[in-house]
N, C-alpha and C positions, 0 to 999 in steps of 0.2 A: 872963805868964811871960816871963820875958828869955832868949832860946834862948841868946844870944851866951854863959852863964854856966851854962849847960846841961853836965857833962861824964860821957860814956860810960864805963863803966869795960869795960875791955879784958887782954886777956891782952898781954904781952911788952911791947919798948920804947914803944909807941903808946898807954900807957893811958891819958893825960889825952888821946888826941888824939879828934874828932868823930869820927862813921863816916860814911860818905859820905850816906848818905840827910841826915842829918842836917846835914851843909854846903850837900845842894841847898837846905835849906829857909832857910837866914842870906840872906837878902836886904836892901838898908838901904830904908828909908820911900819913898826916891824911887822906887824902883826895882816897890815894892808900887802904889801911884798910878799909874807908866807902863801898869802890865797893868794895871789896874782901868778906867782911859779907854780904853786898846784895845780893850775890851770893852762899853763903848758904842753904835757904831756896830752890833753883833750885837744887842743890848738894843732897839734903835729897828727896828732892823729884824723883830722878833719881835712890835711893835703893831699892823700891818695883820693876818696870819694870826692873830691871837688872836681880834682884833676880828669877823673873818671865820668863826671857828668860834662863838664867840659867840652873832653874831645867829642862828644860824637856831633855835638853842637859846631864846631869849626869844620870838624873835616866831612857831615854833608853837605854844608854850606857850599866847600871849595870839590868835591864832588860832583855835586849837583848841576853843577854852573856844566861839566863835561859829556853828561850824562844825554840819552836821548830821552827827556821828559814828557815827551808829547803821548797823550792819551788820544786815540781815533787821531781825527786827521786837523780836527780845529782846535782843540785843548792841549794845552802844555800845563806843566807843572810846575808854579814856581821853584827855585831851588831852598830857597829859606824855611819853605813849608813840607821838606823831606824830616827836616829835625824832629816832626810829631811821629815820624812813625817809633821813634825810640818810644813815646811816651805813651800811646797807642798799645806799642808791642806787651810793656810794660803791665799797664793795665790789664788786658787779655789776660796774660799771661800770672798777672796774681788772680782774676778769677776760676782762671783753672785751676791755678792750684786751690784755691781755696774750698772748689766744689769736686774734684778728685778725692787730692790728696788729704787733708785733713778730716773730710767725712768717713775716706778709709780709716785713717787712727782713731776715729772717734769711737767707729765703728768697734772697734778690737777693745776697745776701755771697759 
């Protein structure tokens, strides 16, 4: 759809004219290209932290499967369900710090 050919209708003298939402969005080709490469360097930058959430997601998995899972003598553990402890550890782990370490700087302020 060709916006530039786009026309709003409108009450009083302005009716062929755009409404403003609609002039943000007229941009010419060049101009769509310059945002799209500045957004690049965000793109590249989001492959280590994926990569990084990722693995521990495949390699409990294939882990787990080796692993002696069994809790007591009647319960085993699935192995797909070892990926929570990442998220678990996680957790915990910002509430500590949040109720340590930050109460200490608060403390010093």
């Amino acid at each position: 759809m060709d916006v530039e050919h786009l026309v709003v209708p409108q009450q009083g003298c302005h009716k062929n004219r755009l409404n403003s939402s609609m002039e943000a969005m007229l941009s010419d080709p060049m101009e769509e290209t310059k945002q799209m490469l500045r957004m690049i360097p965000i793109l590249i930058c989001t492959f280590i932290p994926s990569t990084m959430l990722a693995q521990p997601q495949t390699l409990f998995i294939k882990q787990g499967r080796t692993l002696n899972r069994s809790v007591g003598s009647h319960f085993q553990i699935p192995p797909a369900s070892l990926t929570a402890l990442v998220t678990i550890s996680m957790l915990v782990n910002v509430i500590i710090y949040d109720r340590l370490f930050v109460n200490q700087e608060e403390s010093h302020c």
